[in-house]
C-alpha positions as CSV (number, residue, x, y, z in Angstrom):
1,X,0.0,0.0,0.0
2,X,2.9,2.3,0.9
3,X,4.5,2.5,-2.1
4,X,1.0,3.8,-4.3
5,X,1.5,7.2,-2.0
6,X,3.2,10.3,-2.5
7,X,4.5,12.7,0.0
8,X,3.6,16.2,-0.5
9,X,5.8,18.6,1.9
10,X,4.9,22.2,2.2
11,X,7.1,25.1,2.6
12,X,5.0,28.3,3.0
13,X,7.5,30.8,2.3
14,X,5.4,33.8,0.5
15,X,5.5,34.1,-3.2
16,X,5.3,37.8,-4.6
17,X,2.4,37.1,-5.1
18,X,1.2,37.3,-1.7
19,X,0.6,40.8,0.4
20,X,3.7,38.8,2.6
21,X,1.4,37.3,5.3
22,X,2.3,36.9,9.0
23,X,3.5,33.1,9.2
24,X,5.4,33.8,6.1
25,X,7.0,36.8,7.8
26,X,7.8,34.6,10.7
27,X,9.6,32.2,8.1
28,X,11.8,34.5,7.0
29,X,13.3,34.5,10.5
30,X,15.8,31.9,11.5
31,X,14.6,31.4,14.9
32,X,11.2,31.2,13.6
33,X,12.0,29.2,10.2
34,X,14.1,26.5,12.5
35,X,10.8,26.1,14.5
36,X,9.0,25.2,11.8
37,X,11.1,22.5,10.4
38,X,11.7,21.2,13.9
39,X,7.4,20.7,13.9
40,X,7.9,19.6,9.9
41,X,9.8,16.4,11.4
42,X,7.3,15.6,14.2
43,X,4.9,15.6,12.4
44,X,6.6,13.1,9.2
45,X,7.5,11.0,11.9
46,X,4.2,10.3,13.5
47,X,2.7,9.1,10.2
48,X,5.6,6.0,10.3
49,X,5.5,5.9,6.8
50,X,8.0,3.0,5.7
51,X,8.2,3.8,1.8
52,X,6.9,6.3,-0.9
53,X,6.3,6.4,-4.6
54,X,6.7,10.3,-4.8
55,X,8.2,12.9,-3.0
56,X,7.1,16.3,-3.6
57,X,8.6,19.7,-1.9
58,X,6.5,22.2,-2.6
59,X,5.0,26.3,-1.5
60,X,5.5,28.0,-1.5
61,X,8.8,28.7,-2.5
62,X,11.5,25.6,-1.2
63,X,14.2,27.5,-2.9
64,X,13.6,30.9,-0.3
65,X,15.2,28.6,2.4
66,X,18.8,29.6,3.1
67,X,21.3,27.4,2.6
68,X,21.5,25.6,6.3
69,X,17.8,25.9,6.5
70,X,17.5,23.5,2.9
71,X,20.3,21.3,4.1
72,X,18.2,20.6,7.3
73,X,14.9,19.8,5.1
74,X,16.9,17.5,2.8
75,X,18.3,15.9,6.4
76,X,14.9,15.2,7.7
77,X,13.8,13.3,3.9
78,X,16.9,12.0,3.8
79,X,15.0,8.7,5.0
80,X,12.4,8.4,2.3
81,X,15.0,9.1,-0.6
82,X,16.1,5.9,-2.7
83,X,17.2,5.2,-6.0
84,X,14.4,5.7,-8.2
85,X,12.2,8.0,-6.4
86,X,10.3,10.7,-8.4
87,X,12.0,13.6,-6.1
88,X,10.5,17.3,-7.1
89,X,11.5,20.5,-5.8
90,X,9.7,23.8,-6.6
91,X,11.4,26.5,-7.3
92,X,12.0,30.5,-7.7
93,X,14.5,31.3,-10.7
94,X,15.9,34.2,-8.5
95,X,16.8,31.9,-5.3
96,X,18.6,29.6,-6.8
97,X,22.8,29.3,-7.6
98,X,24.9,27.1,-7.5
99,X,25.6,25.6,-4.1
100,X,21.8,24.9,-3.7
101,X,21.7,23.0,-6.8
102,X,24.4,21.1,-6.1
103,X,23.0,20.1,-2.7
104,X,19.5,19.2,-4.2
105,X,21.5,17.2,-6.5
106,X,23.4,15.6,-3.6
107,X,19.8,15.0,-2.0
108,X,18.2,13.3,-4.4
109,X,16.5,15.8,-6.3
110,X,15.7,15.1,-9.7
111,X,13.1,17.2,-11.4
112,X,12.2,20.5,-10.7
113,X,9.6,22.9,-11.2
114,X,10.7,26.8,-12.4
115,X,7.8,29.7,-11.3
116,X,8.6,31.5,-14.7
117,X,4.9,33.0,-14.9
118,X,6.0,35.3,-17.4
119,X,8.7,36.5,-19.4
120,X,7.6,40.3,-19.6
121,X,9.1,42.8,-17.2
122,X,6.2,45.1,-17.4
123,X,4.4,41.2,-16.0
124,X,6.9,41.1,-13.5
125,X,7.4,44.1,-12.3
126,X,3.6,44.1,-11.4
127,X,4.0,40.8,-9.6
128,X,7.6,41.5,-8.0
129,X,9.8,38.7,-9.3
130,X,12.9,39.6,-10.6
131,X,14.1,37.0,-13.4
132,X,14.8,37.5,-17.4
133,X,15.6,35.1,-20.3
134,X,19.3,35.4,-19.2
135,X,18.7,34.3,-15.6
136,X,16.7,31.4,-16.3
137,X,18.7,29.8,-19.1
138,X,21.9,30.1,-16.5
139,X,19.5,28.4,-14.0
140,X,18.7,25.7,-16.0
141,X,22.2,25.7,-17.5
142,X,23.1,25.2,-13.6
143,X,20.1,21.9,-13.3
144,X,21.8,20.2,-16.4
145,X,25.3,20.6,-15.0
146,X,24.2,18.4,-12.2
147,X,22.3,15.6,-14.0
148,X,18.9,17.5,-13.0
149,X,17.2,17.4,-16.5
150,X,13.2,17.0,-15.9
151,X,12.2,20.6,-15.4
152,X,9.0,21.7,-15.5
153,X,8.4,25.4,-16.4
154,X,5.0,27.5,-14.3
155,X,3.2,29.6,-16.9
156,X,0.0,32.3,-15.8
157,X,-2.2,33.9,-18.2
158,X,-4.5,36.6,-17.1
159,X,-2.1,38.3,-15.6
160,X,-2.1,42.1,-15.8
161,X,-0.6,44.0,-18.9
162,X,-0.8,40.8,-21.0
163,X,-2.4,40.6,-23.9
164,X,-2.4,38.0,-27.5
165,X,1.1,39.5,-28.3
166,X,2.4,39.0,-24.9
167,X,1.3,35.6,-24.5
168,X,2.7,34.1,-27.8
169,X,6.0,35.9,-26.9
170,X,5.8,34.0,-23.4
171,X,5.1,30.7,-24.9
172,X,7.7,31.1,-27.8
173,X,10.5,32.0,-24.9
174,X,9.2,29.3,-22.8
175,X,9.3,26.9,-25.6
176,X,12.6,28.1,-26.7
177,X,14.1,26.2,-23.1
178,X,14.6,22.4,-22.6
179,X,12.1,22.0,-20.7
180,X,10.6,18.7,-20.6
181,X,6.7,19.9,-19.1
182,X,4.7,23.0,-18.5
183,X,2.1,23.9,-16.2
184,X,-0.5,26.9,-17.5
185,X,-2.5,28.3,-15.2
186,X,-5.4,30.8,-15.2
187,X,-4.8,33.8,-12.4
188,X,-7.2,33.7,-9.3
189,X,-7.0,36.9,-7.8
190,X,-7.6,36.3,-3.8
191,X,-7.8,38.3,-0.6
192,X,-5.1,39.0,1.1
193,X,-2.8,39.1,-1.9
194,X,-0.3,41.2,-3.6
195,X,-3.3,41.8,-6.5
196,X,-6.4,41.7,-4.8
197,X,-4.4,44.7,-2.9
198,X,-4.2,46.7,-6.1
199,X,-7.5,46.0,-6.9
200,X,-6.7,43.6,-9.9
201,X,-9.7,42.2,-11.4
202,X,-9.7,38.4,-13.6
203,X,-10.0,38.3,-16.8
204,X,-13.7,37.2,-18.0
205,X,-14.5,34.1,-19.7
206,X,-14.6,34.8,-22.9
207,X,-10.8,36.2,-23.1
208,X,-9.9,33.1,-20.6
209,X,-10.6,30.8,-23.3
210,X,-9.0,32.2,-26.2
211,X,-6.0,32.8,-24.1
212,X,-6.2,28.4,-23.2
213,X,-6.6,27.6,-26.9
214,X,-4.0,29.1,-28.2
215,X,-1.6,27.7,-25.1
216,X,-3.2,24.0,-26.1
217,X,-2.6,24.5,-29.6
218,X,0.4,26.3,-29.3
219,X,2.0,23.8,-27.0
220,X,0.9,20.9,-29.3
221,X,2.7,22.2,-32.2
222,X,6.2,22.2,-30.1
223,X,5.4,18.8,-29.4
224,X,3.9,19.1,-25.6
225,X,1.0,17.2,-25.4
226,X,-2.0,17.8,-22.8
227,X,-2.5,15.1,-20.4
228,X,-4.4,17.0,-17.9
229,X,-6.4,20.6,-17.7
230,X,-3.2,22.3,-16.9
231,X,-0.4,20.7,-17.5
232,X,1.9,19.6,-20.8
233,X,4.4,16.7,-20.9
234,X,7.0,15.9,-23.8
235,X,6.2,11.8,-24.1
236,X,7.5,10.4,-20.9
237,X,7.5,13.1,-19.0
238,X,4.4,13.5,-16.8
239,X,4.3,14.1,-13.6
240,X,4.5,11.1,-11.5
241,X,3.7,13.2,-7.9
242,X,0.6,14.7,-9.6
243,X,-0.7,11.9,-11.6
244,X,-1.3,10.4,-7.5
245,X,-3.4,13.2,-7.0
246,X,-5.8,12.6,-10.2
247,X,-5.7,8.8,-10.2
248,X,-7.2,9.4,-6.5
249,X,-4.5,7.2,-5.3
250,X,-3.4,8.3,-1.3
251,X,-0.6,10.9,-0.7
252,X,0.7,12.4,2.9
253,X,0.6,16.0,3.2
254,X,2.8,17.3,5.8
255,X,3.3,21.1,6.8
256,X,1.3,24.2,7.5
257,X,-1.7,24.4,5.3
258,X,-0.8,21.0,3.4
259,X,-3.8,18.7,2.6
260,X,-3.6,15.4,2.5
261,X,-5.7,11.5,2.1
262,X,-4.5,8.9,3.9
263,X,-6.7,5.6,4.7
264,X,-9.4,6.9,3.5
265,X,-9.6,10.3,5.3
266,X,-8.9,13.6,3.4
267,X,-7.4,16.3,5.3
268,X,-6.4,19.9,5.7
269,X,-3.7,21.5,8.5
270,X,-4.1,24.3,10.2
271,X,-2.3,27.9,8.7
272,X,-2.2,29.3,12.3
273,X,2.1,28.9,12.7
274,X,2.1,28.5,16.5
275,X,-0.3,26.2,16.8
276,X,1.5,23.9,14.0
277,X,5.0,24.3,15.9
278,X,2.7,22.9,19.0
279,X,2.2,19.7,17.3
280,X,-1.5,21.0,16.5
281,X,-1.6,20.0,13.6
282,X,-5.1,19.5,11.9
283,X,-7.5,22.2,11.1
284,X,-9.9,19.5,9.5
285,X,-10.2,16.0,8.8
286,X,-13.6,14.6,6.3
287,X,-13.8,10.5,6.3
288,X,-15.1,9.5,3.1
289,X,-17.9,7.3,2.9
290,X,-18.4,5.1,-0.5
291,X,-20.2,7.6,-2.3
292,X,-17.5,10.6,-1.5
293,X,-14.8,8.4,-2.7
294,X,-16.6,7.5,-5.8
295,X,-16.9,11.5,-6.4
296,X,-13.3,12.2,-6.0
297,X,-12.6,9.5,-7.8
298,X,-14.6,10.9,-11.1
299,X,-14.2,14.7,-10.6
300,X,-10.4,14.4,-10.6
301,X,-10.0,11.4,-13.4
302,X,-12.1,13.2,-16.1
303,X,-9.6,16.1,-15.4
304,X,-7.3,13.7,-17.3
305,X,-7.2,13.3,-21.2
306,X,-6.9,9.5,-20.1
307,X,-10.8,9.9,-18.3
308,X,-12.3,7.3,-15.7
309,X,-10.7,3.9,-16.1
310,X,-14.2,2.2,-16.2
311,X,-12.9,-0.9,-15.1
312,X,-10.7,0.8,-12.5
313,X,-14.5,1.9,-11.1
314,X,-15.9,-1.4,-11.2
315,X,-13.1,-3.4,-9.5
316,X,-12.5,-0.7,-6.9
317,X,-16.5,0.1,-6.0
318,X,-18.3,-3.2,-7.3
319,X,-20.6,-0.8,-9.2
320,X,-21.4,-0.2,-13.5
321,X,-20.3,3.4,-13.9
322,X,-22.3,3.7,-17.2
323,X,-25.2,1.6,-15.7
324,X,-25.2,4.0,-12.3
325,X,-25.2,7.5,-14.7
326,X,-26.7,6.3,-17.9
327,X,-29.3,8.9,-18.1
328,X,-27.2,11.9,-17.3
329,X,-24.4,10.5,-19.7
330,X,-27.0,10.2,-22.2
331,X,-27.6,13.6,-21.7
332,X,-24.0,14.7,-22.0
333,X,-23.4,12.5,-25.4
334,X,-26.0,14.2,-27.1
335,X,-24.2,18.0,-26.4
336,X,-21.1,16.6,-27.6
337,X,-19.4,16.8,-24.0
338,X,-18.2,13.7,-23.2
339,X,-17.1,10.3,-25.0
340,X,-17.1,6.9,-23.9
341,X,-16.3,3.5,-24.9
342,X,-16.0,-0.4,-22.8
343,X,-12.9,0.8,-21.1
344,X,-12.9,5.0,-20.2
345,X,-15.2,7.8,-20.4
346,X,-13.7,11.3,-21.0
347,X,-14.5,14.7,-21.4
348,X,-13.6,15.4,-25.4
349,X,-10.8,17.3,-25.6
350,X,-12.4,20.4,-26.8
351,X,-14.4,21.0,-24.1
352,X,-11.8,20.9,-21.4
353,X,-12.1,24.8,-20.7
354,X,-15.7,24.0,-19.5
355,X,-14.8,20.8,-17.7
356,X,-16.3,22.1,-14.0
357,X,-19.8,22.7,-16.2
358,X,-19.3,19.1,-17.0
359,X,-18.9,18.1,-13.6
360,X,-21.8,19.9,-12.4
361,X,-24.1,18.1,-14.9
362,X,-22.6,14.5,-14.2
363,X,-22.2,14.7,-10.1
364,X,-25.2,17.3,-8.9
């Protein structure tokens, strides 16, 4: 059972794009940041997990860590880390040289993920990260120079000041890099952060989606092909940590704010840092009942261009997917939403920028 789960670890240091909350303010001291990975170990040990499948660091920003303060982190995963293990680090372009890399690379690390987000510096500017071209090709000049090769590259559209032109520059730069995957994401503006503080508004619909087509079909033509809503692998290159998350297979979450599922349980820690570095750990827990599991289990597989393994279903709830939601497949068929034959239902690939509509007409 151990080795189908992942191990997410969380290291809230602030982003730019956040208004630099309080716990994160607290991480940026050492006292404070020392703390926290002191509580980060208690609370990995008390799961007594013997082996993983994936090991995930994530943020956060990983790479914000000093250099004592990352050689500690690596220390307490050192346990988990064989030969073999999918081992990702996230990380800011503009925190990284070359010691850290070399210690990652001494630790285990062997794929990474880049927060590029853009390549404009009227983009960055507005969102506080200082990287260019330049930087990020010495960064990932850096990654190759110790054997780490798998790097994924963050994109956001929606951001402020972009626009069609800006966006195909962005993806031709990105392109331009040997990167190996890449993660789009449409920008959620929420309280409490750099943009909702300068009263930046999201993008409507309408733009949203001609910004997504032309990433899919831009993407596709440089030979990144979509496995899931958001993200783009060259063949062979998908993202084993993630995949865990959309296959609804179990993972440990461990840190402030991480979420996790473990035996059947889903849960959330607490964001409140004292009460973490008290060994308080949880802010909820939800114990899934058949019926929750079998939502999960659809909502996040038909987030995948692979869909529901309908067999999968059968063999892990003793129940006929198509015979259960006939009628409101049916229904879906006929709009031209959804395909299905004996082995997998999906949602067709052109209607993955509605897939929560979907959703909403298959599970409520």
């Amino acid at each position: 059972m151990e080795l189908t789960r992942g191990l997410y670890i969380h290291i809230p240091f602030c982003t730019s794009f956040c208004a630099y909350c309080d716990y994160c303010k607290l991480l940026y001291n050492e006292e404070f940041a020392s703390q926290y990975l002191e509580a980060l170990q208690r609370e990995l040990d008390s799961y007594n997990i013997d082996k993983i499948a994936t090991l995930y660091l994530g943020g956060g920003t990983p790479s914000a860590l000093s250099y004592p303060q990352l050689k500690r982190l690596f220390d307490i995963v050192k346990p988990y880390v064989y030969e073999g293990l999918s081992f990702t680090m996230e990380c800011n372009v503009e925190n990284l040289d070359e010691a850290k890399i070399a210690l990652m690379a001494a630790s285990g690390v062997n794929r990474v993920s880049l927060g590029i987000q853009s390549f404009s510096k009227a983009i960055l500017n507005t969102i506080k990260r200082n990287h260019d071209l330049k930087k990020i090709q010495e960064v990932i000049s850096l990654l190759h120079k110790y054997d780490i090769k798998d790097i994924n590259g963050d994109l956001i559209y929606g951001l402020p000041y972009q626009d069609l032109k800006t966006l195909n520059q962005d993806l031709s730069m990105l392109t331009s890099l040997p990167l190996t995957h890449i993660s789009t994401y449409l920008l959620g503006i929420h309280p409490h952060t750099l943009l909702f503080n300068q009263n930046v508004k999201e993008i409507d619909d309408d733009l949203a989606r001609t910004y997504y087509d032309l990433i899919v079909n831009y993407l596709h033509e440089k030979g990144y092909e979509r496995y899931e809503v958001s993200n783009f692998a060259q063949k062979g290159y998908q993202s084993k940590h993630n995949l865990i998350y959309w296959r609804n297979e179990e993972y440990y979450g461990v840190g402030l704010g991480a979420s996790g599922y473990v035996d059947g349980k889903r849960y959330t820690n607490t964001r409140n840092f004292f009460k973490y570095c008290q060994d308080q750990y949880r802010l909820e827990e939800e114990i899934l009942n058949k019926e929750d599991q079998e939502f999960y289990e659809i909502m996040l597989a038909l987030r995948l261009e692979e869909g529901l393994d309908l067999n999968k279903f059968q063999d892990k709830y003793h129940e006929n997917f198509i015979d259960k939601y006939r009628e409101k497949i049916e229904l879906l068929q006929k709009e031209s939403l959804i395909e299905y034959s004996d082995i997998n239902l999906k949602v067709k690939k052109e209607n993955f920028f509605i897939l929560d509509y979907v959703l909403r007409r298959l599970l409520f």
